[in-house]
LOTIDO-208018 format. One record per residue (C-alpha): residue number from 1; x, y, z. Coordinates in steps of 0.1 Angstrom, whole numbers. Layout:
residues N
i|u|v|w
NUM|X|Y|Z $
...
This chain:
residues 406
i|u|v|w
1|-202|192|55 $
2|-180|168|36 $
3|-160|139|61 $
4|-124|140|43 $
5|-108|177|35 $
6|-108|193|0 $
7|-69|175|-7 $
8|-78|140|7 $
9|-114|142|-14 $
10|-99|144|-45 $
11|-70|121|-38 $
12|-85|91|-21 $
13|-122|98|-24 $
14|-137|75|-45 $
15|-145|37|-17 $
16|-142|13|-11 $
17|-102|15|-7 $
18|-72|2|13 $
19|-56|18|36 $
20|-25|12|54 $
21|-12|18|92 $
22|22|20|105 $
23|32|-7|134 $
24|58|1|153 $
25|58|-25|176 $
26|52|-54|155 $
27|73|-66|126 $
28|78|-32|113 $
29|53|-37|83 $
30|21|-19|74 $
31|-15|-28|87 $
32|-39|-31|57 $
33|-74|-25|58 $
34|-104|-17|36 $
35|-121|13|40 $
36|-162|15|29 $
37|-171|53|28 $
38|-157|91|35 $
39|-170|86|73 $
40|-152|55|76 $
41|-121|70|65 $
42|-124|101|83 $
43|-120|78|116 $
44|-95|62|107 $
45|-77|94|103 $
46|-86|108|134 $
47|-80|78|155 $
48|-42|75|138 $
49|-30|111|142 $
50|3|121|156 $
51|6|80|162 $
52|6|65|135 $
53|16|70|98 $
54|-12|64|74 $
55|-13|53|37 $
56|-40|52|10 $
57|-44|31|-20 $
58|-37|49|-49 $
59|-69|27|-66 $
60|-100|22|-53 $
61|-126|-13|-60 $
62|-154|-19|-83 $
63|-174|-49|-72 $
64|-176|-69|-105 $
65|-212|-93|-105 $
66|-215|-123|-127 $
67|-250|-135|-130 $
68|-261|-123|-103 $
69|-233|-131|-81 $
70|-207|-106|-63 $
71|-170|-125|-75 $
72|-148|-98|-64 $
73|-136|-60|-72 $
74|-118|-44|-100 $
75|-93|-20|-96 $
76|-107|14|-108 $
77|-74|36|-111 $
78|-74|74|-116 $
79|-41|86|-114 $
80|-3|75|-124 $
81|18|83|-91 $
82|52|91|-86 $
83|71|81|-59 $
84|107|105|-54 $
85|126|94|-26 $
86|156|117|-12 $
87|187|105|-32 $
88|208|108|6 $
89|193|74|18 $
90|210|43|16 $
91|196|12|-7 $
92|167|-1|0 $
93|190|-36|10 $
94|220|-15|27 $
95|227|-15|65 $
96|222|19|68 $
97|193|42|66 $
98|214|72|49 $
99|240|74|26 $
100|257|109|29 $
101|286|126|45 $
102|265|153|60 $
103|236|125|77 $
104|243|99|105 $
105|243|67|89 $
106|213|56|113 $
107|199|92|121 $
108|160|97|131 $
109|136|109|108 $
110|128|136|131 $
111|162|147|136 $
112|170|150|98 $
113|135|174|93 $
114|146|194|118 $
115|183|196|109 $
116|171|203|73 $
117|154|236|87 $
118|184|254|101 $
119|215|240|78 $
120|209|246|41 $
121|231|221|30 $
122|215|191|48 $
123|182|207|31 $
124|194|206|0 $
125|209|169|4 $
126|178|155|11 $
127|153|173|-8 $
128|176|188|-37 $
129|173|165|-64 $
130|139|154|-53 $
131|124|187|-59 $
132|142|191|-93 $
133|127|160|-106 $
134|93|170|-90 $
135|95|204|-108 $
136|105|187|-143 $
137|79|164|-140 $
138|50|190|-129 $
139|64|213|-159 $
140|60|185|-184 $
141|26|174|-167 $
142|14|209|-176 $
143|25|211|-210 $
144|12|178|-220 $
145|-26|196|-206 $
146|-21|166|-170 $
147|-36|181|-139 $
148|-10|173|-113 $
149|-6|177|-74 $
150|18|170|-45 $
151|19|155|-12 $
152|50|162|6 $
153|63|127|29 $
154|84|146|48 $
155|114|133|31 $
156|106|133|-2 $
157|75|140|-25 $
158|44|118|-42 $
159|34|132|-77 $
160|4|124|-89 $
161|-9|129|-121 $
162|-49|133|-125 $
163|-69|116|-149 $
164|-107|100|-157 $
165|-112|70|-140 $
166|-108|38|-158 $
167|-113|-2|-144 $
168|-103|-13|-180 $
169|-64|-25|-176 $
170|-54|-5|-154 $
171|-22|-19|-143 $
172|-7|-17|-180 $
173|-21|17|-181 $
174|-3|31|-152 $
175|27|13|-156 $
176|34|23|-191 $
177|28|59|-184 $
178|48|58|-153 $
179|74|43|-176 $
180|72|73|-202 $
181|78|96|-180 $
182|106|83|-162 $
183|119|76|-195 $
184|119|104|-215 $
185|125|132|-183 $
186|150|110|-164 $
187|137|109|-130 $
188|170|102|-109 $
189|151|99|-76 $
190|118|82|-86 $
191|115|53|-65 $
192|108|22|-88 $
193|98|-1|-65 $
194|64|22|-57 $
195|61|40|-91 $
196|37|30|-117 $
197|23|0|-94 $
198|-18|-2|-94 $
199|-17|-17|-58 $
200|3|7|-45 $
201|-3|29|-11 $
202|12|60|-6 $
203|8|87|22 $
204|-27|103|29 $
205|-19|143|34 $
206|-22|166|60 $
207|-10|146|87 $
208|18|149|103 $
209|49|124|97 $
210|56|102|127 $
211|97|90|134 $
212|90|56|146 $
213|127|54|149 $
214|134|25|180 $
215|99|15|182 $
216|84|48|190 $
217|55|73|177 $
218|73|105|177 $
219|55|133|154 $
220|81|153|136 $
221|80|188|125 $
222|68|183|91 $
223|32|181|81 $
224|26|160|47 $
225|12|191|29 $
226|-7|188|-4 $
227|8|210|-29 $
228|-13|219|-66 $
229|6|217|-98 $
230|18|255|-98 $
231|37|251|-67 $
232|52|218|-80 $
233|64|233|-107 $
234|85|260|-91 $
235|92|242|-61 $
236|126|245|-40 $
237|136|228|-8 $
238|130|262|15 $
239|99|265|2 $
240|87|229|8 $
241|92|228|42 $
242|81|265|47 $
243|49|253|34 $
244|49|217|57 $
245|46|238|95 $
246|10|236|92 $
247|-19|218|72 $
248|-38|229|45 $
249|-74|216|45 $
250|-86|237|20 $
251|-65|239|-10 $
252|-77|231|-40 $
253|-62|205|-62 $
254|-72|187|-94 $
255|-101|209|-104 $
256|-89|208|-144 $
257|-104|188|-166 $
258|-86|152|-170 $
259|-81|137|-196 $
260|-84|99|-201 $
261|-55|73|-195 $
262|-44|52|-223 $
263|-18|25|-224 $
264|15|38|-237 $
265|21|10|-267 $
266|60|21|-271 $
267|63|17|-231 $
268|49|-15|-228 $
269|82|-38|-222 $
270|88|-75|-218 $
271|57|-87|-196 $
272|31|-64|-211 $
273|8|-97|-223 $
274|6|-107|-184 $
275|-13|-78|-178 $
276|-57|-75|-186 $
277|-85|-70|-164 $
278|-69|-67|-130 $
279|-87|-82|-98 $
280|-76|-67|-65 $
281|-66|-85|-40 $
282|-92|-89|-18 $
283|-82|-71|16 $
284|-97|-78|48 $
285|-128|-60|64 $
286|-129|-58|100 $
287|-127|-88|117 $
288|-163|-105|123 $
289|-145|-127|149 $
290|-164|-128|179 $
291|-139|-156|198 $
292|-109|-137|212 $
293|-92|-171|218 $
294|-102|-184|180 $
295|-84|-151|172 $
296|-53|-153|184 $
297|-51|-192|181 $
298|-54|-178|137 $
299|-27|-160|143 $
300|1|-179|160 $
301|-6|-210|145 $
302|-5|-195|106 $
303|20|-169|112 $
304|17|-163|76 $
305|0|-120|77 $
306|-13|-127|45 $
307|-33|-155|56 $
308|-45|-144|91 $
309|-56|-107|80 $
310|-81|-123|52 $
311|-91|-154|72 $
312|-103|-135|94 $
313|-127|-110|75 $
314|-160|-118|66 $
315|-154|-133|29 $
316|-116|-146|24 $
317|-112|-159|-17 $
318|-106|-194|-18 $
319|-72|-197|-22 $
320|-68|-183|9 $
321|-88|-211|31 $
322|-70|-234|14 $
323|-33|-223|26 $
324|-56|-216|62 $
325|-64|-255|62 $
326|-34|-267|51 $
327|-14|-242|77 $
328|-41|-258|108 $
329|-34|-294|94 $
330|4|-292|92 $
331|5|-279|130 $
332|-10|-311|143 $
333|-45|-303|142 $
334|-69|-329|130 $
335|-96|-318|108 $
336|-125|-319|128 $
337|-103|-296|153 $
338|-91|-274|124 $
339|-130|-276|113 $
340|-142|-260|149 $
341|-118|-235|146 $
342|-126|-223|114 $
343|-165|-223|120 $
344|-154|-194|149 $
345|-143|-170|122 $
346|-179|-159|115 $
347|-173|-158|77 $
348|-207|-144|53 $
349|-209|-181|35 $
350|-199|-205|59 $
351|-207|-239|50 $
352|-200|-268|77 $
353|-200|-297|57 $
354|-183|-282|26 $
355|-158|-270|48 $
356|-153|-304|64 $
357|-155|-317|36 $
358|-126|-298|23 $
359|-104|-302|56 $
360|-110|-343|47 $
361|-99|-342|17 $
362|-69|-318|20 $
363|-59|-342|50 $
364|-62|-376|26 $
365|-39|-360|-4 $
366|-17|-346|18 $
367|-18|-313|6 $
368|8|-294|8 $
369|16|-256|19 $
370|22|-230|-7 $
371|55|-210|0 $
372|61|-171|1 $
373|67|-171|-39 $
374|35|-191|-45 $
375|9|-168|-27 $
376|29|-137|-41 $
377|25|-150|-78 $
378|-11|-157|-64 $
379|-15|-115|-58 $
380|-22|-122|-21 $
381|8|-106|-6 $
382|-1|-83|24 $
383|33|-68|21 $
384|41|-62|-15 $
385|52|-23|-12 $
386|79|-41|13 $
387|76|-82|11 $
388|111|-84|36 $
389|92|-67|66 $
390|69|-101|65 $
391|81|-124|94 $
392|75|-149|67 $
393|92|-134|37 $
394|107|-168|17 $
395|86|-192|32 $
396|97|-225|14 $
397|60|-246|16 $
398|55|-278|13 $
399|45|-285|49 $
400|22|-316|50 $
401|-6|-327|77 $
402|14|-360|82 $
403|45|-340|84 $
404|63|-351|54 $
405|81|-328|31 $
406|69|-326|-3 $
């Protein structure tokens, strides 16, 4: 018997992948981790249920070898996804969570699903426009021969469109697509922020939506139901959340044939030559750290999330001990203290005197920290669906070990 249900097969299937968990309790952010196989993933679901919200990459990794040598992933993509967020909330930067007469400005998740179930015109506020543009867009999908499917996020709906798998440039395929359709159908409520984005996570279905509202796990009365292209296409708010009072482990979704994904030449735009061979990047495995103390002492003393999740898998890229080094230096430590810390983290290719050697020399030059922008430009941002829940969003850099400014 297969680990992950029919809609969650064909959705997130393919390993490994990331996966991301809600945190209520901490900085409000998403917890991302990489996932190795079905199994895997089925536990993850199971342990997060009714507690936690849970996200899947919308790409999963390729290892890429070179000579011989494993030198990362490549981001094998086999959808374009669609994002439609209810056109009632506030922006993204506003004060507010909603933005309509009939809502609360601050109301719960949980109170809005189950308002939208008894008033008609709080259903429709929420979910009107959203389904329109999800209809319009499964229509079009159809004509133009694109398997499509649903999942509905309790407030709004992902679209994704199904094709062959491709690890050739994947971002400026999905982008430009992404930006065709929005273009030429006029998506009003597509979200842009987390539409046509290769690194992008977006809600695993069949789980129930939780209201962390006030730092709490409530589950709410909407299941995030998978939905196939027909019932996209003829969708309607009633009929959405008629369908999301129970799962649906066994529909069938995506079983057309797919056709291939192609970059969109007219819909390149402006940056289109930054884009080629995509590298993911690389997101920590489970932590090999058998040193509690060592742990948490990472942690405090980097602050940084995008530094402290990958430090502390088993293989962390390079640029990524070098902002851990410089972090441990600038705090006071000297490098044969920063050194003993580092040789706790249990990582695959530990080296002690290369990794001496390189807390020496970062401590001679005094090298500086990398800010917020740097490490983003660098693709290592942890938070990238939502960079201002970071406690560390803006970080300036240039923190020295002799405590100069650079």
């Amino acid at each position: 018997m297969d680990a992950l249900t029919a809609p969650t097969r064909t959705l997130f299937g393919e390993f490994p992948r990331a996966v991301g968990v809600s945190d209520p309790y901490g900085d409000g952010g998403l917890r991302q981790y990489l996932v190795n196989s079905a199994s895997e993933m089925k536990g993850v679901i199971e342990q997060v249920r009714n507690e936690r919200n849970l996200y899947a990459s919308v790409a999963s990794y390729q290892p890429l070898v070179d000579g011989g040598e494993y030198v990362g992933n490549a981001v094998a993509i086999d959808k374009v996804s669609f994002d439609l967020d209810s056109a009632a909330k506030a922006a993204p930067d506003a004060d507010r969570r909603w933005a309509h007469p009939l809502i609360p400005d601050d109301a719960r998740d949980g109170d809005i699903i189950e308002r939208m179930r008894t008033d008609a015109d709080v259903r429709d506020a929420v979910l009107g426009d959203v389904c329109d543009d999800a209809r319009q867009l499964a229509r079009a999908s159809r004509d133009a021969d694109i398997p499509v499917c649903g999942v509905f996020s309790g407030l709004g709906l992902h679209v994704h469109q199904l094709y062959e798998s491709t690890a050739s440039r994947p971002g400026l395929k999905v982008q430009t697509n992404a930006r065709r359709w929005v273009s030429e159908l006029e998506l009003p409520t597509v979200d842009s922020r987390a539409t046509g984005r290769e690194y992008r996570i977006l809600r695993v279905p069949n789980l129930r939506r939780v209201d962390h509202s006030g730092g709490t796990s409530i589950p709410t009365a909407a299941v995030q139901v998978p939905l196939t292209g027909e019932e996209l296409a003829d969708i309607t708010p009633e009929e959405l959340l008629d369908l999301a009072d129970s799962p649906r482990p066994s529909l069938s979704i995506g079983a057309e044939e797919r056709p291939e994904l192609t970059v969109r030449e007219a819909y390149k735009g402006p940056d289109a030559d930054e884009f080629g061979q995509e590298q993911m990047r690389e997101v920590p495995e489970v932590t090999a750290v058998d040193n509690e103390v060592a742990e948490r002492v990472i942690r405090e003393m980097t602050e940084m999330p995008c530094v402290y999740e990958r430090a502390l898998g088993r293989n962390p890229p390079n640029d990524v001990r070098v902002q851990l080094g410089t972090l441990l230096l600038a705090s006071g430590m000297t490098p044969a203290e920063a050194g003993e810390l580092i040789a706790q983290l249990g990582w695959a290719d530990y080296d002690r005197d290369v990794t001496e050697y390189q807390l020496e020399s970062l401590y001679e030059n005094n090298t500086g920290t990398w800010s917020c922008s740097t490490l983003m430009n660098k693709g290592l941002c942890t938070r990238a669906d939502d960079p201002e829940s970071c406690p560390m969003y803006g970080y300036p850099g240039g923190d020295t070990p002799r405590g100069e400014s650079r």
